[in-house]
C-alpha positions in Angstrom: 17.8 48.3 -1.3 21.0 47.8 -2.1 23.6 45.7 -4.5 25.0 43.1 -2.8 26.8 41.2 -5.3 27.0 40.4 -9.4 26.3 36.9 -10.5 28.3 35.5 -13.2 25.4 34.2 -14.9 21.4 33.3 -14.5 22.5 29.6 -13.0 24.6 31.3 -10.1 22.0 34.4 -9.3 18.8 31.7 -9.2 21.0 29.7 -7.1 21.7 32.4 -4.7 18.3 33.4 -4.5 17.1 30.4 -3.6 20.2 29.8 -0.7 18.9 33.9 0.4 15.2 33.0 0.7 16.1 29.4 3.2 17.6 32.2 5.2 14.2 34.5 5.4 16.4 37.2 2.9 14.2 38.3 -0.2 16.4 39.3 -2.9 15.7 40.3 -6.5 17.6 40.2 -9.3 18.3 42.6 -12.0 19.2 42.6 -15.8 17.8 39.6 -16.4 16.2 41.1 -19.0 19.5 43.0 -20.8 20.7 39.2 -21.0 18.4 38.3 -24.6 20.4 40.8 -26.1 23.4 39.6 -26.0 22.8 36.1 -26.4 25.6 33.8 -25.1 28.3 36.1 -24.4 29.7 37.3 -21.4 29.6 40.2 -19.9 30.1 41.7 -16.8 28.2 43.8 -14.2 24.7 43.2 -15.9 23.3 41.1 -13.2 23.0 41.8 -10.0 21.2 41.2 -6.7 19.7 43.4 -4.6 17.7 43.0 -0.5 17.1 45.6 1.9 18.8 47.2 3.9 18.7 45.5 7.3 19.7 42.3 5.7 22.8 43.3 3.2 25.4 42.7 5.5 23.9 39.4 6.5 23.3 38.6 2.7 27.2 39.5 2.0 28.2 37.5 4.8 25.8 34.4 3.3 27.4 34.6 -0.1 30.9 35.2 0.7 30.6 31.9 2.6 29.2 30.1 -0.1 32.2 31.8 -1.9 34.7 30.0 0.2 33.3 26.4 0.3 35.3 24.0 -0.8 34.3 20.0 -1.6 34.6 17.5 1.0 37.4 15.2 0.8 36.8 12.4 -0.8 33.4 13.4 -2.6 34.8 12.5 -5.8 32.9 10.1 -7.3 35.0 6.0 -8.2 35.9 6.0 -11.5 36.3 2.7 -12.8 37.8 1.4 -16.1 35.7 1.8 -19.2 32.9 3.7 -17.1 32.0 7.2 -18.3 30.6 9.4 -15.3 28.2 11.9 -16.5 
């Protein structure tokens, strides 16, 4: 197995997972656990995901697109006066 990447936080490593296992990757996640004990704050290089071998360049390849996505023009939602958009 190997590291393939550090997720900033549990949000973005559950969302990779999931985008890894619509591909047919299987990836696991570690220090999910070291996260209780330090509550809220942030700090780097505890998480990180791991696959096997044969798929980590694939997996890299998967996330450094998902890396590199940007919105689609004119996804913004219409703000109009005196309308709060949650």
């Amino acid at each position: 197995m190997q590291r393939i990447y550090e997720p900033q936080d549990m949000l973005e490593a559950q969302l990779l997972i999931g985008m890894l296992a619509s591909e047919g990757i299987e990836a696991h996640l570690t220090g999910r656990d070291l996260l209780g004990a330090i509550g809220e704050l942030p700090v780097g290089g505890l998480l990180g995901l791991l696959v096997d071998n044969p798929q980590a360049a694939q997996a890299r390849e998967l996330i450094a697109t998902y890396n590199a996505a940007q919105p689609l023009p004119g996804d913004e939602p219409q703000a109009e006066s005196g309308t709060l958009l949650c």
